[in-house]
N, CA, C and O atoms as a DFTB+ gen file, in Angstrom:
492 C
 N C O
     1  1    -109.372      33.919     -23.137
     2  2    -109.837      35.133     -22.488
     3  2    -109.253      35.215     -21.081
     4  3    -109.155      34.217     -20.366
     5  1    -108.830      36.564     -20.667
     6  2    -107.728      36.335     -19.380
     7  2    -109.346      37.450     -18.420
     8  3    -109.980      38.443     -18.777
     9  1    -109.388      36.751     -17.437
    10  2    -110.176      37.112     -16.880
    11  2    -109.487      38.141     -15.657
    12  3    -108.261      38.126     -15.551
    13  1    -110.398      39.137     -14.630
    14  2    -109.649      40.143     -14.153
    15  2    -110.006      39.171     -12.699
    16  3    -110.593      38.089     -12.719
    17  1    -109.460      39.903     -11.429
    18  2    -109.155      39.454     -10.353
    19  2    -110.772      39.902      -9.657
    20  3    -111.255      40.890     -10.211
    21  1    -111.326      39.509      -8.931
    22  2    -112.783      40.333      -8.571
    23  2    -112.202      40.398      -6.997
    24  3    -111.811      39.503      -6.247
    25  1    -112.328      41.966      -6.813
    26  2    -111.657      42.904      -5.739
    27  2    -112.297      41.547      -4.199
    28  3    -111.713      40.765      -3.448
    29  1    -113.559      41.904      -4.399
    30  2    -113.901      40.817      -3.131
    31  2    -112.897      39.460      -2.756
    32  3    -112.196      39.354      -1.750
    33  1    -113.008      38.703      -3.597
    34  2    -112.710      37.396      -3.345
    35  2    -110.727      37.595      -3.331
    36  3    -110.187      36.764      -2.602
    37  1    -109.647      38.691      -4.133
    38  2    -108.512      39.362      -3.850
    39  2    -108.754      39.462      -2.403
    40  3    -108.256      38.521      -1.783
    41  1    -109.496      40.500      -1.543
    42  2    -109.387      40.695      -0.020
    43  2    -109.425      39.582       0.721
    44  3    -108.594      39.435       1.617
    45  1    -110.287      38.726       0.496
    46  2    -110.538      37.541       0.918
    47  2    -109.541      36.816       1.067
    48  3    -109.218      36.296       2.135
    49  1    -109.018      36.719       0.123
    50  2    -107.861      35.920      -0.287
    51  2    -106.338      36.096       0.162
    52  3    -105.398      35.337       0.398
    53  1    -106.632      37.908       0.164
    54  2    -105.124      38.262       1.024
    55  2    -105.509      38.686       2.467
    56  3    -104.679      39.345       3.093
    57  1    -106.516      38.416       2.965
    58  2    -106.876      38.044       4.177
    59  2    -106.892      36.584       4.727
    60  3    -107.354      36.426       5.857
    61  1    -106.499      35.660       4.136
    62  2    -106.359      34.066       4.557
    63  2    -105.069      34.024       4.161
    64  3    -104.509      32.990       4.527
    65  1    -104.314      34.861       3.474
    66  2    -102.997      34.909       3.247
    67  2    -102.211      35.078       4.647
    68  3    -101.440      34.281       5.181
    69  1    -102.659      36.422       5.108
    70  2    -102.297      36.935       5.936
    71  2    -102.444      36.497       7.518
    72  3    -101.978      37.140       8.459
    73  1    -103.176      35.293       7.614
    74  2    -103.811      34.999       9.059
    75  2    -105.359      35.884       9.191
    76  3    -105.949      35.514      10.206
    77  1    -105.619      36.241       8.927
    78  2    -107.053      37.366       9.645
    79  2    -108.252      36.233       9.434
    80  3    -109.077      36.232       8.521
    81  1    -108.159      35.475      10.286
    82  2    -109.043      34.149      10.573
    83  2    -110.339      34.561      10.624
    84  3    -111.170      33.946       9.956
    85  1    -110.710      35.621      11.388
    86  2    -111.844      36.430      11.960
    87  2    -112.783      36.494      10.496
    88  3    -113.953      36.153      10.323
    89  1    -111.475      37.249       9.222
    90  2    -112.370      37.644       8.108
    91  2    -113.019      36.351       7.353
    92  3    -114.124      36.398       6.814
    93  1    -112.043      34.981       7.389
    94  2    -112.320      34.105       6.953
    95  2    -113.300      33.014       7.480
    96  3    -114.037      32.309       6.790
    97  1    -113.186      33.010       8.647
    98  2    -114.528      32.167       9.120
    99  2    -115.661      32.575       9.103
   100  3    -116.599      31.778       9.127
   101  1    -115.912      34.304       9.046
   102  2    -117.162      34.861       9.322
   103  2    -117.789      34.549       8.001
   104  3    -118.950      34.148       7.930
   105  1    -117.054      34.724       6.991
   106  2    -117.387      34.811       5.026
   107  2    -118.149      33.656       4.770
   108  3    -117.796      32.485       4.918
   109  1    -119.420      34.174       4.300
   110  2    -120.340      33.219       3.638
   111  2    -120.065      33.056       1.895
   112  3    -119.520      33.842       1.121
   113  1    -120.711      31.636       1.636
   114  2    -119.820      31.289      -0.069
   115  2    -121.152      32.573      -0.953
   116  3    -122.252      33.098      -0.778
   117  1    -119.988      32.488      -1.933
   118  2    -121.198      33.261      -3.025
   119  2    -121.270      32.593      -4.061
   120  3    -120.265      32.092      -4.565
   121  1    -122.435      32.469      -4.553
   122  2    -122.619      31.533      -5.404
   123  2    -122.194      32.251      -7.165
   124  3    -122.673      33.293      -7.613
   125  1    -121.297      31.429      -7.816
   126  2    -120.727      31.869      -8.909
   127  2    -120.273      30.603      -9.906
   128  3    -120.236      29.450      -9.475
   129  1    -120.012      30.865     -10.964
   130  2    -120.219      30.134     -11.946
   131  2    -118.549      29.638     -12.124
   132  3    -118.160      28.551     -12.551
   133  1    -117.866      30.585     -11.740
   134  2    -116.525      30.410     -11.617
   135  2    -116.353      29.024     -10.598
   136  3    -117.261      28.744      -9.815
   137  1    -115.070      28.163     -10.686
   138  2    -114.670      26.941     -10.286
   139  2    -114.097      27.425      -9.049
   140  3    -114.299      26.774      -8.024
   141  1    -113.390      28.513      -9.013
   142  2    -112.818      28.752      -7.667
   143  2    -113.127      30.309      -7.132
   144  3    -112.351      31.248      -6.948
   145  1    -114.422      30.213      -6.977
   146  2    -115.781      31.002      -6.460
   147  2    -114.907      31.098      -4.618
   148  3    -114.420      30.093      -4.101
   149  1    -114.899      32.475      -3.941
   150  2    -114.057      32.142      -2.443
   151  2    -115.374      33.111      -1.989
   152  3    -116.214      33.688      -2.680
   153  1    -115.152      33.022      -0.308
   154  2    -116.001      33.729       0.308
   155  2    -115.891      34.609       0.061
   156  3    -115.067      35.144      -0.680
   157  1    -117.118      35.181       0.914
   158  2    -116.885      36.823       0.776
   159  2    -117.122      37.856       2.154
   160  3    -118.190      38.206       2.658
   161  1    -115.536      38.243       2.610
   162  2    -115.251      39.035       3.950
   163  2    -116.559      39.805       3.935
   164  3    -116.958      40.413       2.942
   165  1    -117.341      39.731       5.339
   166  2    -118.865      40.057       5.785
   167  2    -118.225      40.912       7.064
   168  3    -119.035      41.687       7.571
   169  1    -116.833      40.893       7.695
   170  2    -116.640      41.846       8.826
   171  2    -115.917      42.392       8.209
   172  3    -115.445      41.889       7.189
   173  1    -115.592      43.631       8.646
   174  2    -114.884      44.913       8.367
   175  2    -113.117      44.469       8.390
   176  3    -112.308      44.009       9.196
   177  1    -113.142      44.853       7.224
   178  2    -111.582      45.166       6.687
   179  2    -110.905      46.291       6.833
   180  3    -111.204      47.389       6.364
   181  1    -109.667      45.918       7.717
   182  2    -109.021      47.604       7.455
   183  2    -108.097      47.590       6.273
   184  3    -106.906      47.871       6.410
   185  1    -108.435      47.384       5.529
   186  2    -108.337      47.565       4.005
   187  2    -107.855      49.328       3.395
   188  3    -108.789      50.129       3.428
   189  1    -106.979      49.676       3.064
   190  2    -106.525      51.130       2.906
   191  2    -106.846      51.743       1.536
   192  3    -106.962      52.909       1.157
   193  1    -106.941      50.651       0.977
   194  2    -107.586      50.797      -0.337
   195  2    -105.642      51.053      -1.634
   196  3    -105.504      51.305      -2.831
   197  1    -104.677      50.816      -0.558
   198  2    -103.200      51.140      -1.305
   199  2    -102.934      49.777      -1.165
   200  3    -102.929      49.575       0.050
   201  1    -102.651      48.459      -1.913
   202  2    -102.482      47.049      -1.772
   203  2    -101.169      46.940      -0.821
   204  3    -100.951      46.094       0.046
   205  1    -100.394      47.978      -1.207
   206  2     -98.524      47.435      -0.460
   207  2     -98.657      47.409       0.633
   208  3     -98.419      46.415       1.319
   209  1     -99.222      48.891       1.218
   210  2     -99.406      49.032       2.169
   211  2    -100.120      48.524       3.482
   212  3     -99.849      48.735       4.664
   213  1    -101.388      47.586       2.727
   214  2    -102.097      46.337       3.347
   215  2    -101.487      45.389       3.380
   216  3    -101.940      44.361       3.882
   217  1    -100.375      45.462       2.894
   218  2    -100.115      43.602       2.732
   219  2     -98.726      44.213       4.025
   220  3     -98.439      43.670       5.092
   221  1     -98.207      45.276       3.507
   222  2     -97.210      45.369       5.050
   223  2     -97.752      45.069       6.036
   224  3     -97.706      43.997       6.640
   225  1     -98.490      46.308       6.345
   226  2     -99.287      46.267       7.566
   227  2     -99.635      44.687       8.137
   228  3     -99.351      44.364       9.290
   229  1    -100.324      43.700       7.119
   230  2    -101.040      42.188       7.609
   231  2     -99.903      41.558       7.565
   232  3    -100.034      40.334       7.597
   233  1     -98.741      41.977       7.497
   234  2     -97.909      40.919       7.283
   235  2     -96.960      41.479       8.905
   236  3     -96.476      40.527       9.517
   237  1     -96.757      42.654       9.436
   238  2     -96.275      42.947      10.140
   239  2     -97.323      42.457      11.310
   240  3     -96.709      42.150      12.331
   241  1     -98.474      42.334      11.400
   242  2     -99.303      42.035      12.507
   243  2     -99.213      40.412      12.338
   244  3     -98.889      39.774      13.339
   245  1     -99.458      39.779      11.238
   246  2     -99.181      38.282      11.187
   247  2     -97.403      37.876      11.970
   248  3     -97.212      36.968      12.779
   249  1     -96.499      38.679      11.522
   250  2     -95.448      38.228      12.142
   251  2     -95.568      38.944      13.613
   252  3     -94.430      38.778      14.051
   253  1     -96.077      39.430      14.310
   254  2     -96.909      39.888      15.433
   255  2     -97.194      38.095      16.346
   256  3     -96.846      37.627      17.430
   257  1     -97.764      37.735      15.501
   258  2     -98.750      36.430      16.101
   259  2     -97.983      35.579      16.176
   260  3     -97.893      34.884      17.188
   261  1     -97.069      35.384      14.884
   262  2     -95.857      34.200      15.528
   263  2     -95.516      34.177      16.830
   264  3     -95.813      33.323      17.666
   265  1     -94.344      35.976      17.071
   266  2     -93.586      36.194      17.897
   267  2     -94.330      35.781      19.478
   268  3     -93.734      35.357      20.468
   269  1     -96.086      36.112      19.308
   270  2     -96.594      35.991      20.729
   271  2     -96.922      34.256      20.910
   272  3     -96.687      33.672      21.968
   273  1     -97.571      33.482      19.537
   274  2     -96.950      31.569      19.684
   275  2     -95.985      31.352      20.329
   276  3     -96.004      30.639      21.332
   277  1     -94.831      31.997      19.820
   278  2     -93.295      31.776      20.150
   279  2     -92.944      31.288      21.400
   280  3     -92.306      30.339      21.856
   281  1     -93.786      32.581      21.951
   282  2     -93.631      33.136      23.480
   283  2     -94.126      32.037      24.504
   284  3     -93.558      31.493      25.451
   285  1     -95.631      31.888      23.864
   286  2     -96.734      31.211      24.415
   287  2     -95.915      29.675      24.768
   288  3     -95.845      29.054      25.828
   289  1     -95.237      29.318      23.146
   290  2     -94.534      27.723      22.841
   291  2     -93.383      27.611      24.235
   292  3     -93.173      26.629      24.947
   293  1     -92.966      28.529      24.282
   294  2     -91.644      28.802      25.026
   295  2     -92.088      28.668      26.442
   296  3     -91.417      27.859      27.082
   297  1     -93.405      29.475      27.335
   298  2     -93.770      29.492      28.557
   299  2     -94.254      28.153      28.719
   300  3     -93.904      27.628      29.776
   301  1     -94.964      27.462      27.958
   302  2     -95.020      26.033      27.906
   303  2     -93.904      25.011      28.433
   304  3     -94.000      23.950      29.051
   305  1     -93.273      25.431      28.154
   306  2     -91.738      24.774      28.234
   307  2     -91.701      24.607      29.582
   308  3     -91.873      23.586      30.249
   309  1     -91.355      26.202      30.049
   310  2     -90.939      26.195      31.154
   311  2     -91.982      25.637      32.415
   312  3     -91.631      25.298      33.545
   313  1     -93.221      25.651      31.910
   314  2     -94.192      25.100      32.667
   315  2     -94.045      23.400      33.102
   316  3     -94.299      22.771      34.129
   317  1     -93.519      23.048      31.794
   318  2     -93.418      21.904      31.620
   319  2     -92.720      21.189      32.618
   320  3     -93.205      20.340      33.367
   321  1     -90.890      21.809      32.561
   322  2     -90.184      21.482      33.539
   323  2     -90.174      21.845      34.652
   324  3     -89.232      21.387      35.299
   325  1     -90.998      22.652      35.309
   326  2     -91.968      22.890      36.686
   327  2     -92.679      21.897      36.855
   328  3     -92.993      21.693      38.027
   329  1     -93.224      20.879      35.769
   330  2     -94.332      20.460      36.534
   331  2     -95.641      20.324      36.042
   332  3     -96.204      19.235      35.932
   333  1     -96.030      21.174      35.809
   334  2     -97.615      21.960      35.466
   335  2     -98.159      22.136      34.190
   336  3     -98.987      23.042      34.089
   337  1     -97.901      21.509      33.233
   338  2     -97.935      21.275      32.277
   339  2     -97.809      20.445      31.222
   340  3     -96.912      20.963      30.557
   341  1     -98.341      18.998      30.402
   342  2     -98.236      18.169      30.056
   343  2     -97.964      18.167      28.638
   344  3     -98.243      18.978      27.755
   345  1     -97.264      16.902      28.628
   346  2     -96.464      16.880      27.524
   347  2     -96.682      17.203      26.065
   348  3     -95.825      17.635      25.294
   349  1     -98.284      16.865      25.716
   350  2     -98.644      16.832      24.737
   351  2     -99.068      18.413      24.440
   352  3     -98.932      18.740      23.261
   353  1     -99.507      19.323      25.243
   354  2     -99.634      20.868      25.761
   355  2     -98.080      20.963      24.593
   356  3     -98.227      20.791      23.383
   357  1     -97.192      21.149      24.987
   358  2     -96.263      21.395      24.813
   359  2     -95.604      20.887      23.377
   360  3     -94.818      21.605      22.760
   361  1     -95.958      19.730      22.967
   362  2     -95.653      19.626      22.043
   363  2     -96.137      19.958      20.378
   364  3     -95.588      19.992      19.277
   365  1     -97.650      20.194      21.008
   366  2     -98.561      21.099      20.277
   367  2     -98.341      22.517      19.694
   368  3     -98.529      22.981      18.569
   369  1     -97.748      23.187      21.171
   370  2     -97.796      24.627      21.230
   371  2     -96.363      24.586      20.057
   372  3     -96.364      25.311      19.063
   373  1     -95.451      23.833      20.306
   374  2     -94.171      24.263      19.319
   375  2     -94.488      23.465      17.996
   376  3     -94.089      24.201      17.094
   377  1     -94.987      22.370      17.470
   378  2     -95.478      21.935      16.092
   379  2     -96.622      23.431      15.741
   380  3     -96.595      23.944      14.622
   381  1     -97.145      23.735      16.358
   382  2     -97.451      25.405      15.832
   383  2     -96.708      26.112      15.634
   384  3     -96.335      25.978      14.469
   385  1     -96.112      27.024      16.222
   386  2     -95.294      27.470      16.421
   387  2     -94.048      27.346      15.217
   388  3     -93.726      28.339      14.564
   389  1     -93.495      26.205      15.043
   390  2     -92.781      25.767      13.979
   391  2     -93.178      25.590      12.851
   392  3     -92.314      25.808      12.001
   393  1     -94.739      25.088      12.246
   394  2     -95.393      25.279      11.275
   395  2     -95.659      27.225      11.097
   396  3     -95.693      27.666       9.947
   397  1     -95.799      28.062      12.106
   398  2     -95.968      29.317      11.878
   399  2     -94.764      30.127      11.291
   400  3     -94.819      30.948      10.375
   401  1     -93.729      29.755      11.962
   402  2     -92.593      30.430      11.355
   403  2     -91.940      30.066      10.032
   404  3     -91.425      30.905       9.294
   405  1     -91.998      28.601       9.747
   406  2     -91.415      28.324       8.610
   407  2     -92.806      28.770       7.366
   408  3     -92.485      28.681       6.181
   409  1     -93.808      29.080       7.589
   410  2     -95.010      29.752       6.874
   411  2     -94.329      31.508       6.476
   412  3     -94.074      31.957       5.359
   413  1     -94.198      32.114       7.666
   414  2     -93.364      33.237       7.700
   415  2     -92.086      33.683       6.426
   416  3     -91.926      34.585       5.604
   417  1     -91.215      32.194       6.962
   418  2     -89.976      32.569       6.440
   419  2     -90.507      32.328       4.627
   420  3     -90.398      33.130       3.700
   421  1     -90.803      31.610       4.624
   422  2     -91.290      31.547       3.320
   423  2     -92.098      32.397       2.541
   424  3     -91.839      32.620       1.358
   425  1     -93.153      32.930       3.186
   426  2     -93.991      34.009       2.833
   427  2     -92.826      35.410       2.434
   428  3     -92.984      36.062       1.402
   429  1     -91.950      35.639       3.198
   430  2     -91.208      36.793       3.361
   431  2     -90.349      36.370       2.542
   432  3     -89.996      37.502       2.212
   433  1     -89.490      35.492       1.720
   434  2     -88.793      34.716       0.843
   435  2     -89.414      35.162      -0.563
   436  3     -88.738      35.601      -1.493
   437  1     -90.711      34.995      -0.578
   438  2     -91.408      34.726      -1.938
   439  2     -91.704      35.867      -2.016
   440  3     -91.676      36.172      -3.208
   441  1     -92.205      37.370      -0.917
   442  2     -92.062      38.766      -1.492
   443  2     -90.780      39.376      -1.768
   444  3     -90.684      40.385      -2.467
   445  1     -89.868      38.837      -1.279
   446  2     -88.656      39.655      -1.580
   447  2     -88.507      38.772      -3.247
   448  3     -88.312      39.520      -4.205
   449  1     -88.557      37.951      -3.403
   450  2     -88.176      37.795      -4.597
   451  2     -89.037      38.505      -6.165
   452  3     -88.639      38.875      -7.269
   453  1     -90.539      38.404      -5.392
   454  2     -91.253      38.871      -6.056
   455  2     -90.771      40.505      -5.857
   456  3     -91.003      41.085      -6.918
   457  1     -90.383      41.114      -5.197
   458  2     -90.218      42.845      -5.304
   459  2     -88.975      42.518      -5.936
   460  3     -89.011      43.394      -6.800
   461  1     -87.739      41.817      -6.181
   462  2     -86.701      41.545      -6.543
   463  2     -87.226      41.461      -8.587
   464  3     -86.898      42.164      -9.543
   465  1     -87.965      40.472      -8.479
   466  2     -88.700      40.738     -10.260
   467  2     -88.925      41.617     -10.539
   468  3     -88.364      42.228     -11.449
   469  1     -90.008      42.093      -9.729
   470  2     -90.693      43.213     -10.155
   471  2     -90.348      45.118     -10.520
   472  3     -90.989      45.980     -11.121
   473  1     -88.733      45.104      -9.634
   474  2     -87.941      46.258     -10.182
   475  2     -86.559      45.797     -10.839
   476  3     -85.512      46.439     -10.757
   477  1     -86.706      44.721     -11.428
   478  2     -85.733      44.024     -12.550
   479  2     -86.612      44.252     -13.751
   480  3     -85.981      44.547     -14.765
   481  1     -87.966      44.183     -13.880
   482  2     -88.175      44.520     -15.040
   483  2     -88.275      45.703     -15.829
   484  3     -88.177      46.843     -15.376
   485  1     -88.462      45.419     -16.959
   486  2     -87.697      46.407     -17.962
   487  2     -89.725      47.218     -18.143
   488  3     -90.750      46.638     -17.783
   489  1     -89.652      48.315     -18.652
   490  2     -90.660      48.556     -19.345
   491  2     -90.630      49.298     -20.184
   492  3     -91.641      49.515     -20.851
């Protein structure tokens, strides 16, 4: 029996996809019989109710958050060799930073291939 996707725990889900931490820490568990039972988003989703168009949008604001790490990893730096800023500061901010982007490149890898399937197939 192929079971369907339950819309809640989908948002949820492409909301921890996406970074939206906010939706995921706030989400209390729901209790379900299912093995992989996920929270359930309790703050407001800007959710459009069109999936592509949500997942652009969270994916354009997630690569948003890198670019300002990036920034953040980078002013670190320069703090660093000023002075004012210690080492471990710094080495933090870019092991983020570098875990964020290679998350990115990959994420953006695996939709293009997936939109790459998905108008290869035949119907």
């Amino acid at each position: 029996m192929v079971e369907g996707i339950d819309p809640v725990n989908a948002s949820l889900r492409l909301a921890q996809l996406l970074g939206e931490d906010e939706v995921v820490a706030q989400a209390p568990l729901v209790p379900s019989t299912a093995p992989s039972a996920a929270p359930v988003p309790t703050s407001k989703s800007n959710f459009s109710g069109n999936p592509f168009e949500d997942v652009l949008a969270k994916a354009i604001e997630s690569l948003e958050k890198v670019s300002k790490t990036e920034i953040y990893a980078n002013e670190l730096v320069d703090k660093f060799v000023r002075g004012e800023a210690e080492l471990q500061e710094v080495m933090v901010a870019q092991a983020k930073m570098s875990i964020m982007v290679q998350l990115a490149v990959t994420t953006v890898n695996a939709a293009v291939t997936t939109f790459k399937e998905i108008t290869q197939m035949q119907v």
